[in-house]
BATOR-928588 format. One record per residue (C-alpha): residue number from 1; x, y, z. Coordinates in steps of 0.1 Angstrom, whole numbers, plus 2048, in hexadecimal, padded with zeros to 3 digits. Layout:
BATOR-928588
NODE | NUM | X | Y | Z
...
This chain:
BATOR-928588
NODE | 1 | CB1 | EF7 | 5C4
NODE | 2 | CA1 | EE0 | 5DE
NODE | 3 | CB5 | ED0 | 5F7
NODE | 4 | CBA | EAB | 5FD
NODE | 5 | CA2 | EA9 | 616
NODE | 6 | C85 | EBF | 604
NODE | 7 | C6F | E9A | 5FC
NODE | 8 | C71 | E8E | 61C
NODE | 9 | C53 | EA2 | 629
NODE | 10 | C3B | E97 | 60D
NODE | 11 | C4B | E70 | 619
NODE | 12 | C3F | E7D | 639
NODE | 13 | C1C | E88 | 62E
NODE | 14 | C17 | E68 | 617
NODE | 15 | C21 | E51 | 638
NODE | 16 | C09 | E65 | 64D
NODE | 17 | BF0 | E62 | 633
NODE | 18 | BF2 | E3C | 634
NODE | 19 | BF3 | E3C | 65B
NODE | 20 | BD1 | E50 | 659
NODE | 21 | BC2 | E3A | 63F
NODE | 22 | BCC | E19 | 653
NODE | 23 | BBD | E29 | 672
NODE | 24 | B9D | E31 | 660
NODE | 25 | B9A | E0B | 653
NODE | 26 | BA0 | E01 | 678
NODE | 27 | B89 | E17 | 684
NODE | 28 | B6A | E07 | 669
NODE | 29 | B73 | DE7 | 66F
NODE | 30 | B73 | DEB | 693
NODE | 31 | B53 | E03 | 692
NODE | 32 | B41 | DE6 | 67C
NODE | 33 | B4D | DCA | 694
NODE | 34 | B3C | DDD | 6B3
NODE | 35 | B21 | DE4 | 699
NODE | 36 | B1B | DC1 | 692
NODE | 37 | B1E | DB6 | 6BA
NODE | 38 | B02 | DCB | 6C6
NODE | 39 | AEF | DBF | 6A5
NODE | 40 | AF1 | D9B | 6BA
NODE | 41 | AD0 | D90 | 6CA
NODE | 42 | ADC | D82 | 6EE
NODE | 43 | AC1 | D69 | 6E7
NODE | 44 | AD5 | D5D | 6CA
NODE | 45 | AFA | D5F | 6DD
NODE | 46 | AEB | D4B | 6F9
NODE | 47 | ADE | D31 | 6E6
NODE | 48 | B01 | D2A | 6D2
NODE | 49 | B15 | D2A | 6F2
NODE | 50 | B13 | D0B | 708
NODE | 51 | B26 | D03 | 728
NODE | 52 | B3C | CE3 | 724
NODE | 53 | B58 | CD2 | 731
NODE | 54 | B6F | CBB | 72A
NODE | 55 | B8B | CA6 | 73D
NODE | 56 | BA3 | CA1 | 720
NODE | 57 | BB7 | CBA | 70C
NODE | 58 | B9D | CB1 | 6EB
NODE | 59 | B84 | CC9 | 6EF
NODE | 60 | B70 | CBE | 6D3
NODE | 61 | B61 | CA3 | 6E7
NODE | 62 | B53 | CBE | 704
NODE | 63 | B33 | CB1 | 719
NODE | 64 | B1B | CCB | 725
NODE | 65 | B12 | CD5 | 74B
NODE | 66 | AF4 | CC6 | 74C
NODE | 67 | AF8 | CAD | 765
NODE | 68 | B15 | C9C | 758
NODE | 69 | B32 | C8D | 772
NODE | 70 | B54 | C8B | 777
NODE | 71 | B6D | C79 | 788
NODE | 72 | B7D | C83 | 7A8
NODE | 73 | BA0 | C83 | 7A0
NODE | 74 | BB0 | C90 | 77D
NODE | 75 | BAB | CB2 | 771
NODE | 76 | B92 | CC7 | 75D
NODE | 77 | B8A | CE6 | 744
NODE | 78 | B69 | CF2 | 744
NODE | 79 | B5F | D0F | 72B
NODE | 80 | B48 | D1F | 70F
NODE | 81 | B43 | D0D | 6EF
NODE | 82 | B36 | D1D | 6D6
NODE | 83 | B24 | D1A | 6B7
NODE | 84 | B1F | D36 | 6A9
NODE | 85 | B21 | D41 | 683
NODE | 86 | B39 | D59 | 68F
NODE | 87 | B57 | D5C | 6AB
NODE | 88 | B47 | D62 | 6C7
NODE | 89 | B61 | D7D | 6D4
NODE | 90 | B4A | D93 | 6B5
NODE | 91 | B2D | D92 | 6D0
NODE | 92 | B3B | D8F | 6F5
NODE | 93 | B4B | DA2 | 707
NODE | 94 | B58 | D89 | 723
NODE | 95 | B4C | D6E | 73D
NODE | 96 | B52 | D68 | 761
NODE | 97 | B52 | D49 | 76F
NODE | 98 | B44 | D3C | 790
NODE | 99 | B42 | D19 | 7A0
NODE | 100 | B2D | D14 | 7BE
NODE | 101 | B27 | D39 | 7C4
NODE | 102 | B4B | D44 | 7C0
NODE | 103 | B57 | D59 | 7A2
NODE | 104 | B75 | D41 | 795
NODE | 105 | B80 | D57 | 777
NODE | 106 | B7C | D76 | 761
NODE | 107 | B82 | D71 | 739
NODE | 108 | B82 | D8E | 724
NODE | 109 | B8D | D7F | 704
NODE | 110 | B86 | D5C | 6F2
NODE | 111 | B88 | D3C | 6F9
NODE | 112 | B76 | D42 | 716
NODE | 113 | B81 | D29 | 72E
NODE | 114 | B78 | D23 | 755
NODE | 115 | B9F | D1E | 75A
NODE | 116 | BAD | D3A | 748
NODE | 117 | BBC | D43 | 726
NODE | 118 | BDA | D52 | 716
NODE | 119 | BDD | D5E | 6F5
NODE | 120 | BC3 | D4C | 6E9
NODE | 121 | BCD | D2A | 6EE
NODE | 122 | BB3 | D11 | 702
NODE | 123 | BC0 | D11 | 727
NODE | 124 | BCF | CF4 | 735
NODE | 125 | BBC | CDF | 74A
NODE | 126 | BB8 | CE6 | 76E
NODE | 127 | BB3 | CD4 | 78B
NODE | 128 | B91 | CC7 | 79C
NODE | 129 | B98 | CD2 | 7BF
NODE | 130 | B84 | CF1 | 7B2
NODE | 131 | B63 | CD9 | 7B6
NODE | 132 | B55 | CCC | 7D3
NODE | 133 | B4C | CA4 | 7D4
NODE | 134 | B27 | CA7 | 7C7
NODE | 135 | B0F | CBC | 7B3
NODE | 136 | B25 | CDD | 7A9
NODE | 137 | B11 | CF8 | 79B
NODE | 138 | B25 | D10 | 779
NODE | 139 | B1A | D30 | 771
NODE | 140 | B27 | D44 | 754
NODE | 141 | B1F | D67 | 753
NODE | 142 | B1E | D71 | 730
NODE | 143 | B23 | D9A | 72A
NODE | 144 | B1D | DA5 | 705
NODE | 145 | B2E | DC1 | 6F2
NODE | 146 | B08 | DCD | 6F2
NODE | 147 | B03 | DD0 | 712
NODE | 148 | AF2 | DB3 | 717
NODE | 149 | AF5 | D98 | 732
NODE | 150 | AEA | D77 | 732
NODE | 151 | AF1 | D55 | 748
NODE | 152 | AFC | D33 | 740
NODE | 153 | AFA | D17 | 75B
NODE | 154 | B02 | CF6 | 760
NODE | 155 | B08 | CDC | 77C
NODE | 156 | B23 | CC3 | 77F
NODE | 157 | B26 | CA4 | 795
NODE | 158 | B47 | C9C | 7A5
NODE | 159 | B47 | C79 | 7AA
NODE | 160 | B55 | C6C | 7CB
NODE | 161 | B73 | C59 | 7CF
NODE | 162 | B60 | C38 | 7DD
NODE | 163 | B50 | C20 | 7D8
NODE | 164 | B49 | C17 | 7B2
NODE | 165 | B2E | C0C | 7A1
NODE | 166 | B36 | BE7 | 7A2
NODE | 167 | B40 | BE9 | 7CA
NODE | 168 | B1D | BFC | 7C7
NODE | 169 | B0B | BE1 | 7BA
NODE | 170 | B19 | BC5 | 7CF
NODE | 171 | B12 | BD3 | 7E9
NODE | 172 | AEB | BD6 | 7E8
NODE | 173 | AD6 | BB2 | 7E9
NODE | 174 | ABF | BC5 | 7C9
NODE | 175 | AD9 | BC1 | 7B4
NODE | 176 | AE6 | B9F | 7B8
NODE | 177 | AD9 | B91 | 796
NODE | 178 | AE9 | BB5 | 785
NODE | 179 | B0B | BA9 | 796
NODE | 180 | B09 | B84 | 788
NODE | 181 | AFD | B8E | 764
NODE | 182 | B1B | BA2 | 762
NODE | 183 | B34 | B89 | 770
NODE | 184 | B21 | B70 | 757
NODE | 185 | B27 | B89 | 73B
NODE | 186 | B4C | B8F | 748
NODE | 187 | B40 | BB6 | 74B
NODE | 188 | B4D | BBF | 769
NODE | 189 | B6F | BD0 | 763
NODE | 190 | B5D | BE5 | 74D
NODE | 191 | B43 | BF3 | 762
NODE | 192 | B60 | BF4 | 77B
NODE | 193 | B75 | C08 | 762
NODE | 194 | B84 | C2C | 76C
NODE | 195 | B72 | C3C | 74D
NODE | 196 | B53 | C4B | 758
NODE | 197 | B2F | C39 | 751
NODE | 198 | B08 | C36 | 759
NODE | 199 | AF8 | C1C | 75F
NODE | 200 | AD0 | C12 | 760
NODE | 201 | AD8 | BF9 | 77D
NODE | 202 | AB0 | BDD | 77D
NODE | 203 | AAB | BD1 | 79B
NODE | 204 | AA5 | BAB | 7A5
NODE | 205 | A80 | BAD | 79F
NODE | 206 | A89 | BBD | 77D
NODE | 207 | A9D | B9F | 777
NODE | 208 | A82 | B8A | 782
NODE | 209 | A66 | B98 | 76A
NODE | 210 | A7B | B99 | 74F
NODE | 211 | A81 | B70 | 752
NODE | 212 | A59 | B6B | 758
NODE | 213 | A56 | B80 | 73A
NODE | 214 | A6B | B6B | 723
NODE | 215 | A65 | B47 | 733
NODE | 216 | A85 | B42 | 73C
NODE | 217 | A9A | B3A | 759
NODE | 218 | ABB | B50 | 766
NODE | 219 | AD3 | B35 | 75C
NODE | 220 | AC1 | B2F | 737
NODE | 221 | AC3 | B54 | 732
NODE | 222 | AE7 | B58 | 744
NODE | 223 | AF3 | B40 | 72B
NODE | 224 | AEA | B54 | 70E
NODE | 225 | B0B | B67 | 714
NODE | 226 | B09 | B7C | 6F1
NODE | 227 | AEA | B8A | 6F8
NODE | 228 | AEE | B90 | 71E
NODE | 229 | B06 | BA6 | 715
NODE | 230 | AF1 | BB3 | 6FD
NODE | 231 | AD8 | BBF | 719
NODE | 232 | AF4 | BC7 | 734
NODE | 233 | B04 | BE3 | 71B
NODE | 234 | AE4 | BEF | 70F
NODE | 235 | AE2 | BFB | 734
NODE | 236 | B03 | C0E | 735
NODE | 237 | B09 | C32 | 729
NODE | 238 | B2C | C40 | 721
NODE | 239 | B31 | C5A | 73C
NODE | 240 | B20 | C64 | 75B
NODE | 241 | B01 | C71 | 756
NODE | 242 | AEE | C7C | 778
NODE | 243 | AC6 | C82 | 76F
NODE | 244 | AC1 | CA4 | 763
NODE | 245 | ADC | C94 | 741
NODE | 246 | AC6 | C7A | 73F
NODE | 247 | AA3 | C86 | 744
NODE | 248 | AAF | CA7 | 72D
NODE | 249 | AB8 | C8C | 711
NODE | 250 | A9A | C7D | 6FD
NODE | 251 | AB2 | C59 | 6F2
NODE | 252 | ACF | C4E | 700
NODE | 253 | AEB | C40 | 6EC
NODE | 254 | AF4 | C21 | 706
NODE | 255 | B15 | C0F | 6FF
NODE | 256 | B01 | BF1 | 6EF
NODE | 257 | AFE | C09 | 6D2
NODE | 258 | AD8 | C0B | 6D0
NODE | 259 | AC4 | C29 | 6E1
NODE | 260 | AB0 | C2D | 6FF
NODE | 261 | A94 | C44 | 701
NODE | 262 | A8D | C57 | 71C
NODE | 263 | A69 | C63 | 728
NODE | 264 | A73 | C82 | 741
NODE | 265 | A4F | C7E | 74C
NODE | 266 | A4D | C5D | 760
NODE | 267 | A6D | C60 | 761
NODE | 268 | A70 | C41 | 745
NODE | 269 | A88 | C30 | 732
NODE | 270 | A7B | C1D | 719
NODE | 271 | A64 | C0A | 72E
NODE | 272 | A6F | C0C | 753
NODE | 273 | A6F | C1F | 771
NODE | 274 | A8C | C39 | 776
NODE | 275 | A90 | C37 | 79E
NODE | 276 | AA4 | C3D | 7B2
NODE | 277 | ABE | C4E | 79F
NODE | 278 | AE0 | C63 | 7A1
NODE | 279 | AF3 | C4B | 7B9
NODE | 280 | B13 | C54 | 7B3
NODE | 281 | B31 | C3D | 7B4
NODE | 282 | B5B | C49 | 7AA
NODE | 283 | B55 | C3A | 786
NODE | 284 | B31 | C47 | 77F
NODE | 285 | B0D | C4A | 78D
NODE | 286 | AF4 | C2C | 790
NODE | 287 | AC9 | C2F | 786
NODE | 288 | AB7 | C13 | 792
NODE | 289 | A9C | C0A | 77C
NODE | 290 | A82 | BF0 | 782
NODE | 291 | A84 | BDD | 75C
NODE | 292 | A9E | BCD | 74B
NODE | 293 | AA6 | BE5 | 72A
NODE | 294 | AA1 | BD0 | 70E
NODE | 295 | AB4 | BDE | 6EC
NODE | 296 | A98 | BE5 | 6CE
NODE | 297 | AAC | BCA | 6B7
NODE | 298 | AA6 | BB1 | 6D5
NODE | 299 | A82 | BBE | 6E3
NODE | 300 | A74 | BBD | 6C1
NODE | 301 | A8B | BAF | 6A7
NODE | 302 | A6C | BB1 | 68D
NODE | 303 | A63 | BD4 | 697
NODE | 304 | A72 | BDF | 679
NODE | 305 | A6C | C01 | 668
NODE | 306 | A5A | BEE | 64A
NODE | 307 | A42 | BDC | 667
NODE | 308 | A47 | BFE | 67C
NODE | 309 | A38 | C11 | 65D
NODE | 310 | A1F | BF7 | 652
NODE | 311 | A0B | BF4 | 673
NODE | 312 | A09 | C18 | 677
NODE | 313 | 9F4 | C1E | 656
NODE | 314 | A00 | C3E | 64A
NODE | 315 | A19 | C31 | 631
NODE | 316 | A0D | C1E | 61B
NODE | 317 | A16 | C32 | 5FC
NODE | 318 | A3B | C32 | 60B
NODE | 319 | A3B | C0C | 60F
NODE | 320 | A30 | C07 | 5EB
NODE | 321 | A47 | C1F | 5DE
NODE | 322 | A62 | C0B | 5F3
NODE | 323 | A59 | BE7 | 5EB
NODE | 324 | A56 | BF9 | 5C6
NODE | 325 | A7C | C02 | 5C3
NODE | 326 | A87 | BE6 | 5DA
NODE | 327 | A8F | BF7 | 5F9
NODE | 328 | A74 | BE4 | 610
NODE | 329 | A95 | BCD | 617
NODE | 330 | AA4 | BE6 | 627
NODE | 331 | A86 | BF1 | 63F
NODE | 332 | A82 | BCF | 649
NODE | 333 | AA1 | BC2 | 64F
NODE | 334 | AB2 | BC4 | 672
NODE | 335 | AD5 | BD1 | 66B
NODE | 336 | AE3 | BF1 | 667
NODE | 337 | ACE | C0C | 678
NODE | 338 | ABE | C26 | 660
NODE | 339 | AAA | C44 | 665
NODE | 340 | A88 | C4B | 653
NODE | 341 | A77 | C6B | 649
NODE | 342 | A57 | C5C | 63E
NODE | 343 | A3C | C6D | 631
NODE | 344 | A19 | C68 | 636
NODE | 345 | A04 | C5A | 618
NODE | 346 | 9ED | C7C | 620
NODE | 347 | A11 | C8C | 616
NODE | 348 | A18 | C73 | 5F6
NODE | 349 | 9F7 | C7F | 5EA
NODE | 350 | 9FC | CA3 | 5EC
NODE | 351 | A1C | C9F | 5DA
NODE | 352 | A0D | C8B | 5BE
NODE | 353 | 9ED | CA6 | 5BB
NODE | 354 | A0C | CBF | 5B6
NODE | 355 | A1E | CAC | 59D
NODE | 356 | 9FF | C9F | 58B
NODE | 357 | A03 | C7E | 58F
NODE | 358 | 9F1 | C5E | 599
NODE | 359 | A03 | C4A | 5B1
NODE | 360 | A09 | C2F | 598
NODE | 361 | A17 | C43 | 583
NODE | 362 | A2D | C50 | 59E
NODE | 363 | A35 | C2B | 5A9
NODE | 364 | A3E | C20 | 581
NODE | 365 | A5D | C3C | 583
NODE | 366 | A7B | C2B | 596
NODE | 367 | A96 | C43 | 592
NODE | 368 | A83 | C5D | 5A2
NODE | 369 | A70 | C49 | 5B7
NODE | 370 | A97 | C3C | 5C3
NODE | 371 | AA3 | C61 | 5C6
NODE | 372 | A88 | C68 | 5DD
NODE | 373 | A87 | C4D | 5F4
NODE | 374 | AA8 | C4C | 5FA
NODE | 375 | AA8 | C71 | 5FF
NODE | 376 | A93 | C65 | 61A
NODE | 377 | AA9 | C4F | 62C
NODE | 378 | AC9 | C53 | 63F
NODE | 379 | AE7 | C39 | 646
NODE | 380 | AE0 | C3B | 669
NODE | 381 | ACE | C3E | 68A
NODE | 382 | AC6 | C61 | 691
NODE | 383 | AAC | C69 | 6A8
NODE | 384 | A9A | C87 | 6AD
NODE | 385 | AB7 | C9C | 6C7
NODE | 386 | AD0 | C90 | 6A7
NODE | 387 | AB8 | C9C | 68B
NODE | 388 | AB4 | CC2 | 696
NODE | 389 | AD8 | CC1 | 6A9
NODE | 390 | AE1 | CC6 | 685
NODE | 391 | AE4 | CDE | 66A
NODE | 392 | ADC | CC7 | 64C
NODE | 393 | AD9 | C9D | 649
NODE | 394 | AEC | C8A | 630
NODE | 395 | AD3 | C74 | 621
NODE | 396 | ADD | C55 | 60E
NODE | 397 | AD7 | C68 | 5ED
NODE | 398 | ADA | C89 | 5E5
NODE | 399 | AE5 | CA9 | 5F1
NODE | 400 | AE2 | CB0 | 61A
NODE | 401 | AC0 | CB5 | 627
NODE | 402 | AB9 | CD9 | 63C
NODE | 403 | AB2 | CD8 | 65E
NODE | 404 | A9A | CF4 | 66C
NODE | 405 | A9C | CE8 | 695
NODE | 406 | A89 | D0A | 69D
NODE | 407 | A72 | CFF | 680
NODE | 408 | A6D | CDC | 686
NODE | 409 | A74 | CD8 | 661
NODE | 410 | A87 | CC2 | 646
NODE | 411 | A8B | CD7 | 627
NODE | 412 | A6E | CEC | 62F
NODE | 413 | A56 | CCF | 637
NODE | 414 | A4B | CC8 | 65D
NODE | 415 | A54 | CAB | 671
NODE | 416 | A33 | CA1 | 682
NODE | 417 | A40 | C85 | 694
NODE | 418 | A63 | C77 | 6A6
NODE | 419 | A72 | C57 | 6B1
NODE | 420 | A60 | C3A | 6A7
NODE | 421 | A76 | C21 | 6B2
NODE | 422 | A80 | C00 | 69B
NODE | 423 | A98 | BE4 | 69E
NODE | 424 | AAB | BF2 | 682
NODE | 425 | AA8 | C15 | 685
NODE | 426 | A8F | C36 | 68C
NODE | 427 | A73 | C46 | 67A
NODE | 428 | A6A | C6C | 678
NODE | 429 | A48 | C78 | 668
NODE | 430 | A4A | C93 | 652
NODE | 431 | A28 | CA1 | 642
NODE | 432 | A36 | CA5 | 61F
NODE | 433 | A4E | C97 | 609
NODE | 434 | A70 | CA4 | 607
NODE | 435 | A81 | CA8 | 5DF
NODE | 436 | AA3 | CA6 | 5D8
NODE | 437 | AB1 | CB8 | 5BD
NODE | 438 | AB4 | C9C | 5AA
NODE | 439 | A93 | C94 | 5AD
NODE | 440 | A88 | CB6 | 5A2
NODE | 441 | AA0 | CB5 | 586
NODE | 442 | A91 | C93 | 57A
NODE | 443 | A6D | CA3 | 57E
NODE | 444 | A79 | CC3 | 567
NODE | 445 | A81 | CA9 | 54D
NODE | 446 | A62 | C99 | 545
């Protein structure tokens, strides 16, 4: 007869079985996570990591260390953001931080974070004493599970505590007609705000070619308060941007709401002079250009993408086929901005050799002729930086367009040419035409 206690040894042995059997399933999963980190190409970690920071507790609105600035006083959290496909604690391994030279901090374990973390909650913010008034140079040191090491570096400007941009400007003669426009435009508690900003500061002789230009004196284009300030905030960028941001940027999104494009090579924007630049003042950093910005919709108000597309003679299937299902309205119209993948007629024509088709044929059938073009268009501005900063488009029709950025590619056809700028919006070339699945579907039905 067994005793009371003769089961609990097979308890015993079915518990250590389950023990075992739990160890082994920790053991695989963590023998396939190292599997899968040294699988990681550090080429490939590197580029989904960027060093950013960020003076309020919403991280989500992060600015890299590319030359951005800060203000003296307040405090700061500068880290690694990530977009990986995966958490990026799969891949490294842990990241020291230096500023100017000095290791600052050690993070083994995500969010990695200049200031420190704890249990995996975004460190508070810290304070600025840590930088020095001026240029401050971030490393990262990135080690992989793999092995692998890598850098990440940025600089960051700490702003001084004097004088600001407007004392700035007052104080030189060049920029006495700057200083009036904005007084004129009632302007100047907002460049004299605490939030940091850029501004393209034209000089007096900017000023004075812009008035021979137009025919008109300083007082009859000072009274055109509207579109002075217009012009003036077309010349003002959100944040402080010393030049390697701007001159690493190809368009600017200025506070006027239209873009600026920059030409690293002269250095432009649009059409003037970049010099001098990076004067720094306690609310942002001054570049003194030697033209008065003009916004596109002002510049060139019938520069539109119809007139854009029509003078550059590639496009004229895409202009019938427009005009055709009344779209040429909104190509010509200033208004809301819109961006255009527009392919060339040498494109149309291979399309129409592939479906069989003559183009009249192609122009007589509107609801595909619709589904295409407006697979073609987007509901707003995007330039190029936009366009393969992303993943896929939303067109105004249609399912989301893929973006290849390595590629160059929309759906699998090249874009052979960026940026041409319009009063109400931008163009991109693309050397075919791009079919949405509802274009293909209609195509299957005839």
């Amino acid at each position: 007869m067994r005793s009371p206690n003769s089961q609990t040894p097979r308890i015993r042995r079915k518990s250590a079985g389950r023990g075992i059997s739990i160890a082994l399933a920790l053991v695989a999963l963590m023998t396939t996570g190292v599997a899968q980190a040294s699988n990681v190409r550090a080429t490939e970690v590197k580029a989904g990591l960027d060093l950013v920071f960020t003076t309020t507790d919403d991280r989500s609105t992060a600015t890299l260390l590319n030359g951005a600035g800060t203000t003296a006083s307040g405090k700061i959290a500068i880290f690694l953001r990530s977009s990986l496909p995966y958490p990026e604690s799969i891949a490294v391994r842990g990241v020291t931080f230096y500023v100017n030279g000095r290791r600052i901090n050690k993070e083994r374990y995500a969010p990695y974070d200049l200031g420190g973390t704890k249990n995996g909650a975004n460190a508070a913010l810290i304070s600025k004493k840590l930088l020095r008034t001026g240029e401050n140079r971030v490393v990262a040191n990135v080690k992989l599970r793999s092995g692998a090491k890598f850098s990440l570096r940025g600089t960051l400007t700490k702003l001084p505590s004097s004088p600001s941009i407007v004392d700035i400007a007052t104080s030189n003669a060049q920029f006495s007609l700057l200083v009036e426009a904005l007084v004129t435009a009632n302007l100047v508690g907002a460049v004299d705000g605490t939030d940091p900003i850029t501004v393209f500061a034209p000089t007096n002789d900017a000023f004075v070619d812009l008035l021979g230009e137009l025919g008109l004196t300083k007082e009859e284009l000072f009274a055109e308060t509207e579109l002075l300030t217009e012009v003036l905030t077309y010349h003002v960028l959100a944040g402080a941007k010393f030049s390697p941001a701007v001159l690493g940027s190809q368009t600017l999104v200025s506070l006027q709401g239209e873009r600026i494009i920059v030409d690293p090579e002269g250095p432009f924007v649009n059409d003037s002079v970049l010099g001098p630049i990076d004067i720094a003042a306690s609310n942002g950093v001054i570049h003194v250009i030697d033209r008065v910005l003009l916004p596109p919709s002002i510049a060139n108000p019938q520069n539109t993408i119809a007139a854009l597309a029509a003078g550059d003679g590639r496009f004229g299937i895409l202009l019938a086929a427009a005009t055709e299902v009344g779209l040429d309205g909104l190509l010509s119209t200033v208004g809301p901005n819109v961006t255009l993948f527009a392919p060339t007629d040498a494109a149309f024509v291979e399309l129409l050799g592939e479906l069989g088709v003559s183009a009249g044929e192609l122009l007589a059938n509107k609801p595909l002729l619709t589904t295409v073009l407006l697979y073609h268009l987007v509901n707003a501005e995007l330039f190029a930086e936009d366009v393969l900063g992303a993943s896929e488009i939303v067109p105004m029709e249609s399912e989301p367009i893929e973006v290849d950025a390595a590629a160059g590619q929309l759906d699998g056809i090249d874009i052979i040419e960026t940026n041409l700028d319009a009063s109400n919006g931008v163009v991109h070339v693309i050397n075919g035409v791009l079919l949405p699945p509802a274009a293909i579907e209609l195509l299957s039905n005839e």
